[in-house]
C-alpha positions in Angstrom: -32.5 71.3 -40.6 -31.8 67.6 -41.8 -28.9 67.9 -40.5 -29.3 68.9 -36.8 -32.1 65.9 -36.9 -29.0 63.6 -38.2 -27.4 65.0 -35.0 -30.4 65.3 -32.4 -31.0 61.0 -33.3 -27.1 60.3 -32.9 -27.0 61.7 -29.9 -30.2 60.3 -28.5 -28.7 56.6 -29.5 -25.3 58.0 -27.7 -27.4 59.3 -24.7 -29.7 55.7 -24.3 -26.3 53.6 -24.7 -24.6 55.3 -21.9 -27.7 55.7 -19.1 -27.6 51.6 -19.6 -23.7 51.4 -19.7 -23.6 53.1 -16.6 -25.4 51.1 -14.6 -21.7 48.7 -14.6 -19.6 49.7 -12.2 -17.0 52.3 -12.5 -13.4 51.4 -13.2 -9.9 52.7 -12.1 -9.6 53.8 -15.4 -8.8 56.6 -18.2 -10.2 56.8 -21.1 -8.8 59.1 -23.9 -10.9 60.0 -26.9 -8.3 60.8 -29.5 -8.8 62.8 -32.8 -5.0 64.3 -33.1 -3.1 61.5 -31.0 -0.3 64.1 -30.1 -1.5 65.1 -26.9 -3.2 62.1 -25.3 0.0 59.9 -26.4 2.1 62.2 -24.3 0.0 61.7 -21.5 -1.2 58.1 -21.7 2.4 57.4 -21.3 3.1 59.4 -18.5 -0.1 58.0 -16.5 1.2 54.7 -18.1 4.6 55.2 -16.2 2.9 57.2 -12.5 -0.4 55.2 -11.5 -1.4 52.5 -11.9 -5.1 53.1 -13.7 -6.0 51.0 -16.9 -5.7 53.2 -20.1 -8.2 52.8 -22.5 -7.7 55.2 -25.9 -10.8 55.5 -28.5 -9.3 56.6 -31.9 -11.6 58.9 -34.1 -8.7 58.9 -36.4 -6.9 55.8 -37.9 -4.7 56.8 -35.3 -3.7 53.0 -33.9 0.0 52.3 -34.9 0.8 56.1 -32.9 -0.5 54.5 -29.3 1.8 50.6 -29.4 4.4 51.7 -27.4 2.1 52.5 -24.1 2.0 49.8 -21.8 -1.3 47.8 -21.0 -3.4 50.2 -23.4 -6.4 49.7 -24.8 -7.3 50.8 -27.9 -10.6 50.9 -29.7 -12.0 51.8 -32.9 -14.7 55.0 -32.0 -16.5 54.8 -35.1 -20.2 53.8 -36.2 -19.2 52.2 -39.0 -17.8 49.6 -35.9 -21.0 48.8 -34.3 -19.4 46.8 -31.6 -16.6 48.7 -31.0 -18.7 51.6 -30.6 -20.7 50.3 -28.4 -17.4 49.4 -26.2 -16.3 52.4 -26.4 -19.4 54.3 -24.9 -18.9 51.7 -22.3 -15.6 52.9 -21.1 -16.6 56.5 -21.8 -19.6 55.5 -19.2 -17.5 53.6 -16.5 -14.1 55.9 -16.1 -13.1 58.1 -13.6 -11.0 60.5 -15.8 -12.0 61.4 -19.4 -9.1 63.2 -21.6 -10.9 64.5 -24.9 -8.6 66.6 -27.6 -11.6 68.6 -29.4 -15.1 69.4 -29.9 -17.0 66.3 -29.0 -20.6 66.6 -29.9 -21.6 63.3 -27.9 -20.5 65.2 -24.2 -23.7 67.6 -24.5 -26.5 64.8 -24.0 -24.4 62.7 -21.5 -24.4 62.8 -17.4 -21.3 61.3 -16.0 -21.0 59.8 -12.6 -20.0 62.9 -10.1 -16.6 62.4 -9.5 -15.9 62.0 -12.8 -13.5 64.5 -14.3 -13.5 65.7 -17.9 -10.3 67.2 -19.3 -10.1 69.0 -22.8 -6.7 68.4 -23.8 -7.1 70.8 -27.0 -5.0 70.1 -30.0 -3.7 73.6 -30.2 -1.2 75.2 -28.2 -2.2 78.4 -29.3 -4.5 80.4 -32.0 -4.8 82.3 -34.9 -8.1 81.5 -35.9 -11.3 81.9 -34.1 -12.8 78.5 -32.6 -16.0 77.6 -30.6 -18.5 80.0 -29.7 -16.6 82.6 -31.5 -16.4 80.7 -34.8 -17.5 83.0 -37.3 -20.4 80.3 -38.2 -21.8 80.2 -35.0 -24.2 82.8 -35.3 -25.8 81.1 -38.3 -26.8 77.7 -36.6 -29.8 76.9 -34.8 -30.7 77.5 -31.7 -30.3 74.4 -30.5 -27.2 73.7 -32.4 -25.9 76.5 -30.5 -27.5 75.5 -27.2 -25.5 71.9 -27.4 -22.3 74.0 -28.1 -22.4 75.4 -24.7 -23.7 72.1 -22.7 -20.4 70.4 -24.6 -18.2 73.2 -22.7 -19.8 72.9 -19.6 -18.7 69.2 -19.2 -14.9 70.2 -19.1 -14.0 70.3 -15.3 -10.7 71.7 -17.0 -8.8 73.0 -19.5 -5.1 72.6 -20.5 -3.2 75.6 -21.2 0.2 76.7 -21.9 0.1 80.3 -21.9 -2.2 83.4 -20.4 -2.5 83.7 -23.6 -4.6 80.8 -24.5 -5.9 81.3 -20.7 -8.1 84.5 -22.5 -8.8 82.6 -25.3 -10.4 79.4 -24.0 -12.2 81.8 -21.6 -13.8 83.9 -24.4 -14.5 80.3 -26.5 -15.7 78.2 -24.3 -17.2 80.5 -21.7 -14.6 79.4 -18.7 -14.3 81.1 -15.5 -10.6 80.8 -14.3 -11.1 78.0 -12.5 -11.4 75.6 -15.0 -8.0 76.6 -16.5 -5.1 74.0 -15.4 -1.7 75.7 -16.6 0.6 72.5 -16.5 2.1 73.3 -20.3 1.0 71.2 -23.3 1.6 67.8 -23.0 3.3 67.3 -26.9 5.5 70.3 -26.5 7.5 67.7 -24.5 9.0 66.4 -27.2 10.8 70.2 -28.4 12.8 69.5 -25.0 13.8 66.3 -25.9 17.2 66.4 -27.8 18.0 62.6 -27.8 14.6 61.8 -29.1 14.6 64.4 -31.8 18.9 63.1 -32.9 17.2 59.6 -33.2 14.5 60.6 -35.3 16.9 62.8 -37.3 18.9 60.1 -38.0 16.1 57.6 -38.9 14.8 60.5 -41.2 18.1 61.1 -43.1 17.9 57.6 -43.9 14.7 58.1 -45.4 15.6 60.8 -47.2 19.6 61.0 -47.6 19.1 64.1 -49.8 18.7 66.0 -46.7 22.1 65.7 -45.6 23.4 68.1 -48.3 20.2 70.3 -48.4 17.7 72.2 -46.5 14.4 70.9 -46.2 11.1 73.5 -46.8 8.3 72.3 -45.0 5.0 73.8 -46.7 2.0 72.7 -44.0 -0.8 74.7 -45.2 -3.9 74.7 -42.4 -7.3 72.5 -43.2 -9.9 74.7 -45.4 -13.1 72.6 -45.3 -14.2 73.8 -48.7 -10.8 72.6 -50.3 -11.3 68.4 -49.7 -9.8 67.6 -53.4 -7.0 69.8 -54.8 -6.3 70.0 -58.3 -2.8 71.6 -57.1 -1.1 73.4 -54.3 -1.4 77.9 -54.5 2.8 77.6 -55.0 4.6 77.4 -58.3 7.1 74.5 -57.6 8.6 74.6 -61.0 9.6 78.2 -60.2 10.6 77.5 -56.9 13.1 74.1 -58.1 14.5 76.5 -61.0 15.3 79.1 -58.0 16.1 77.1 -55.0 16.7 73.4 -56.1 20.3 73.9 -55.6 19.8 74.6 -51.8 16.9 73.2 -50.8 14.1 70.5 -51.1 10.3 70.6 -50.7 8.3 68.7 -48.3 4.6 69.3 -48.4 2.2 68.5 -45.5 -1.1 68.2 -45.4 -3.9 68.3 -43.5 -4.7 64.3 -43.1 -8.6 65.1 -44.8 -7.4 66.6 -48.2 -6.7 65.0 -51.1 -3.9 66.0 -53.8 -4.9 65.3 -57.1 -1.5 66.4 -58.7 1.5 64.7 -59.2 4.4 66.8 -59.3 7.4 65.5 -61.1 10.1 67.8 -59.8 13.1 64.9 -59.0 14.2 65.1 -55.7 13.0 68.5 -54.7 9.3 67.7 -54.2 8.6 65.2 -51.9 4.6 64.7 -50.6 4.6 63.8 -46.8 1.3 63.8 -46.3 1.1 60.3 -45.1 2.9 57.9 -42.8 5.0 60.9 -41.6 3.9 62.0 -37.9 4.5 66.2 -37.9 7.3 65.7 -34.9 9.3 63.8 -37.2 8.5 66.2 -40.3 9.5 69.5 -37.7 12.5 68.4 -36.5 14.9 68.2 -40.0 13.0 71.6 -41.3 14.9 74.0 -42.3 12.1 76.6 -42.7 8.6 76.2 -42.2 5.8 77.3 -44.6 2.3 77.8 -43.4 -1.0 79.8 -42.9 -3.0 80.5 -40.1 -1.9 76.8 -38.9 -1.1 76.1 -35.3 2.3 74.5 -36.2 4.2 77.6 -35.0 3.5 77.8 -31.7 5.7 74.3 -31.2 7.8 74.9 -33.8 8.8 78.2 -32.1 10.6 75.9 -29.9 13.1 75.2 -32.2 14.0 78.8 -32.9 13.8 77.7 -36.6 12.4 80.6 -39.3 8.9 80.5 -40.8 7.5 81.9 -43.6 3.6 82.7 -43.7 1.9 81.9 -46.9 -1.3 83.8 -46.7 -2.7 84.3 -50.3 -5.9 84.2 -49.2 -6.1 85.9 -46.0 -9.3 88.8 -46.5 -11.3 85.6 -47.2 -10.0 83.6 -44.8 -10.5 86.6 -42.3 -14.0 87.4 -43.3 -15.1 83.3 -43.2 -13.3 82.1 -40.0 -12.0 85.0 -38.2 -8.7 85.7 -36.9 -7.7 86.5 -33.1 -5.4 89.4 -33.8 -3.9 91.5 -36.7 -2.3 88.5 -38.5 0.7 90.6 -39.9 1.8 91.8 -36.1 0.9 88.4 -34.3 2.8 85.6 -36.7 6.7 85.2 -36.2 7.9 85.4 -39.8 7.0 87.2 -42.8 4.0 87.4 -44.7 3.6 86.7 -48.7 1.1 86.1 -50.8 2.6 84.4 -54.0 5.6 82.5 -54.9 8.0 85.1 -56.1 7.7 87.1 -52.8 8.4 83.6 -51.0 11.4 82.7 -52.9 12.4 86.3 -52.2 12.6 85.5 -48.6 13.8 82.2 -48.8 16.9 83.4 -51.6 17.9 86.6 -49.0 17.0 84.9 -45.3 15.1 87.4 -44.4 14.0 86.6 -40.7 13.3 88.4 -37.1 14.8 85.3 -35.0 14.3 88.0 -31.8 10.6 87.7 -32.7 10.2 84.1 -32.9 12.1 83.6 -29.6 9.7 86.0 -28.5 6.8 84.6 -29.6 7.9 80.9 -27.9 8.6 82.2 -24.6 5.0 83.6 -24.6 3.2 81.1 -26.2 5.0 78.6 -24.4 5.1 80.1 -20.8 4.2 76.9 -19.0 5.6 74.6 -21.3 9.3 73.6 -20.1 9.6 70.3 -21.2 7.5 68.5 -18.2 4.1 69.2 -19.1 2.9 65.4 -19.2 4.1 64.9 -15.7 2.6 68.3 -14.4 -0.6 67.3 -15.8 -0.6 63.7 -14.2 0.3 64.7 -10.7 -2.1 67.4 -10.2 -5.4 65.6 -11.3 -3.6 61.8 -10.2 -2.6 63.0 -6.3 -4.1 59.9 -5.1 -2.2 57.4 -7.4 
């Protein structure tokens, strides 16, 4: 109960900030509120290169450094620990004419934009294992009003971005969509898995990171974010067993989620190697050998590459019965499925792989994303520009 007061106040403050706000006049502007950069970088700088509208980017996430390169950009700290930034930033949320937002954004259900403004959820997944918004297993446990605000958040997206009828059923069951709401221009970041000089130059500027990748293959072991595992005393994997068993042919890049915390060192030479930070996933995806994962969303994109992944699912009842699933895990992931380390180094030591079923699963997860996504996207909400 404390806590939906927390959140009725903040968005009461959010609510009187923007009624004033608005009163300015509205701009020839985008604003982007960012929480995973990916997508709205791959369309800020494809509206930076096909209209001429100013670009103004909030960052939820420490995400700064990722958004330099776009021309003319503006971007703003979105935090309330930056009073005056924040206030800016309600400012340009107030006075745009196109709002791209990458996730749930609490602030959208008290607000009233200006009628021709259009709201665009860019989600940060381009497809789904687990269950999200109003079918999130902890949905039914929340206040009324908590749930109330969950709808009037969906009901401000004038559109969604999708890259397969696949996520086309999903976002309609999730958000409570009606078809036309659904814009199937591809996702924006998949552009990048199309992109083979951009991927050589960050291969290169990666083996020069890492020159140990030359000679071996890299593992990359990206588990997906478990809110009740912050602070980890140690990764689920034996990496002492998995260097004695594989050291010779491959190295060990872990990847995680940018909220947890290792608390463990692992002294394993050159074949464990912690990426968790200053490493953008793109860069991380494209000299991996073989991915490692969970009920991420990595695979969808990494599909793309018609690289092999292995599914790490040691906990997966739990994870079932807690946060749902969409299908029967087993039958929907490209790759097989293990639940401790001497079953993963099994696959790893005898390649044991279904590369029919992970072309398979790109082509259908990826059915409107063919490398021009961004620029799809741009010139069917930007036809005046």
């Amino acid at each position: 109960m404390v806590r939906e007061y927390l959140i009725s106040f903040y968005l009461f403050v959010f609510r009187m900030i923007f009624n004033a706000l608005k009163n300015f006049p509205q701009r020839k502007k985008t604003t982007f509120v960012s929480s995973f950069a990916d997508n709205v970088f791959y369309v800020a700088e494809e509206l930076s290169k096909s209209t001429n509208q100013q670009i103004v980017i909030l960052d939820t996430k420490n995400s700064k450094h990722y958004f330099k390169s776009i021309p003319g950009a503006i971007v703003i700290d979105f935090k309330l620990t930056r009073p005056v930034s924040f206030v800016k930033s309600i400012y340009h949320i107030a006075t745009c004419q196109h709002i791209f937002i990458d996730t749930y954004f609490g602030f959208l259900a008290d607000i009233k934009f200006k009628p021709n403004v259009q709201c665009v959820q860019l989600w940060h997944a381009a497809g789904a294992i687990k269950k999200f918004g109003l079918l999130d297993s902890t949905v039914p446990s929340r206040s009324k009003i908590a749930q109330q605000r969950f709808n009037k958040v969906y009901e401000k997206f004038n559109y969604v971005v999708v890259g397969s009828e696949k996520m086309v059923t999903i976002f309609k069951e999730s958000f409570g969509l009606n078809d036309s709401r659904i814009l199937r221009t591809g996702i924006p970041r998949t552009d990048f898995f199309f992109d083979s000089s951009s991927q050589e130059e960050i291969k290169k500027e990666m083996i020069r990171k890492f020159p140990v990748i030359q000679d071996k293959k890299v593992i990359l072991y990206a588990p997906t974010f478990r809110k009740d595992k912050l602070h980890l005393s140690n990764i689920e994997l034996d990496i002492a067993e998995m260097k004695k068993k594989l050291g010779d042919e491959f190295v060990f890049f872990l990847k995680l989620h940018p909220a947890i915390t290792l608390n463990t060192t692992y002294n394993e030479d050159e074949f464990f190697v912690d990426v968790s930070k200053n490493y953008h996933i793109n860069e991380l995806l494209v000299i991996t050998d073989v991915l490692i994962t969970d009920y991420s969303s990595l695979p969808f994109e990494f599909a793309l590459l018609k690289k092999p992944m292995v599914f790490f699912a040691y906990d997966l009842e739990q994870y079932q019965e807690e946060t749902g699933l969409w299908d029967d895990y087993v039958s929907l992931v490209p790759g097989p499925v293990v639940t401790n380390t001497n079953d993963l180094i099994h696959v790893l030591e005898n390649d044991q792989y279904d590369y029919s079923k992970i072309n398979q699963f790109a082509l259908e997860w990826n059915q409107y994303s063919k490398g021009n996504s961004s620029n799809n996207l741009i010139k069917h909400l930007y036809v005046e520009e």
